[in-house]
N, C-alpha and C positions, 0 to 999 in steps of 0.2 A: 533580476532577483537571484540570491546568490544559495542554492540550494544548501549548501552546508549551515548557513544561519537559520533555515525553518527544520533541521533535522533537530527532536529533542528528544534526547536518553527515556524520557517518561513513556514514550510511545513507539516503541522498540523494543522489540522480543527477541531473544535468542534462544532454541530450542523451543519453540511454543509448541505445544502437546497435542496440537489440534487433529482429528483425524480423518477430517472432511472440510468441503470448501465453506459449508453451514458456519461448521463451530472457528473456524480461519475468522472469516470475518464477522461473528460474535466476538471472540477475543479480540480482537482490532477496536472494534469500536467498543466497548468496555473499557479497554487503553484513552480511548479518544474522550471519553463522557470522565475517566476517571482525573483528567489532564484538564476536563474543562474547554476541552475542542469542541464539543458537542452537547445537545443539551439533551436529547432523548434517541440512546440504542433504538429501540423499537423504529421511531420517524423513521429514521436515517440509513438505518438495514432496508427498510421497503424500500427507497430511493437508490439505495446501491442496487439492490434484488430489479429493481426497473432498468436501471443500464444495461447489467447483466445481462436482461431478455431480449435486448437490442444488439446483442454480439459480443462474440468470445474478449475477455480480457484476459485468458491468455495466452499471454505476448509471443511464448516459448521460449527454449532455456530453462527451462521450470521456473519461469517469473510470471507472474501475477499483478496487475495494477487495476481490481476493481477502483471505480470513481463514479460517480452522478452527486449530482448539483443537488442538494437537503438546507431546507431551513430551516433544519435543525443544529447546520453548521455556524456555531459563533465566532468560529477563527481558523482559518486556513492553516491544513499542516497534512504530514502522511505517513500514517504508522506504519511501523516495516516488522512484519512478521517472518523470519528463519525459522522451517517447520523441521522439529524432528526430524520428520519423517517424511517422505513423497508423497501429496494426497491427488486424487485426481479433480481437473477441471477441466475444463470446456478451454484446448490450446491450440493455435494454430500448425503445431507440431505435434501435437497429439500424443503430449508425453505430458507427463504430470507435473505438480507444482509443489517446489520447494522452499521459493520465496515470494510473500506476498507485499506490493505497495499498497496500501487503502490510501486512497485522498479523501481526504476529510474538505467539499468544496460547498459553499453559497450559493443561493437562486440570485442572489445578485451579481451585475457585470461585472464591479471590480475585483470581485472573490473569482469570478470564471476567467477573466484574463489573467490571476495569478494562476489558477490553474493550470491555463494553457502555457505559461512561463516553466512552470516546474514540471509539467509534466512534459514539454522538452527537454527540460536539463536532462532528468531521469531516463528517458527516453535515447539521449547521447551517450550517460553513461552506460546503459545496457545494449549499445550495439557494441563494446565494446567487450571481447571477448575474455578482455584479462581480469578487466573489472568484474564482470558475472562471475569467473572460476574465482574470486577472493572473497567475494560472498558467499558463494555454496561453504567456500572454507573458514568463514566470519566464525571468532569464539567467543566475541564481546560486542557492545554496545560499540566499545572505540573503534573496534575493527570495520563495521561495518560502518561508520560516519569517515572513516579514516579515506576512505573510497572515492567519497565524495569530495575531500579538499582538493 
């Protein structure tokens, strides 16, 4: 699966205003319901909100890749939110988060093996330390898919 063709502009924020991990992943998924990814904010936030209680997603680096499986997800994809600002979360480095993945994934298998597809890719690119410092420094939509090819 070729991560740059499920990245799309409508579900990508840059400077998003968020000031906690709450309102982070409200604005994501609002992106995601307004794009047609998803059919009900509310479902689909309990569903992430349950991963969540099952262990930190964040990664560190101030990256972030809330995910859990909602059948309220009609199409695989992941919005990428660049915050302002530094908010705090729950990180393995115990520093705060300044960019968020949200995966938008299906209670079915074939939407979960894409997930576990991309959330490798995603996952190669963020051990990757150049890549991370070109995101914190992302001023556009292009910049941050730009990463990705």
């Amino acid at each position: 699966m070729d991560l740059c063709n499920i990245l799309d502009e409508r579900i990508i924020c840059i400077d998003m205003p968020a000031k906690n991990k709450d309102e982070a992943i409200t604005m994501l998924s609002e992106k995601l319901k307004d794009a047609a990814y998803i059919e009900d904010v509310e479902s689909f936030k309990e569903d992430i909100y349950h991963r969540e209680s099952l262990g930190n997603t964040g990664i560190g680096n101030y990256i972030a890749i809330p995910h859990g499986k909602s059948d309220s997800v009609k199409k695989v994809g992941i919005a990428i939110g660049k915050l302002e600002n530094e908010i705090e979360w729950e990180t393995l480095d115990d520093k705060g988060v300044k960019i968020v993945f949200l995966f938008a994934v299906g209670s079915n298998n074939e939407s979960a093996q894409k997930h576990l597809m991309l959330l490798a890719e995603v996952a190669s690119k963020l051990g990757d330390d150049d890549a991370v410092e070109k995101m914190l420094e992302a001023k556009s939509v292009d910049d941050i898919k730009n990463i990705f090819m």
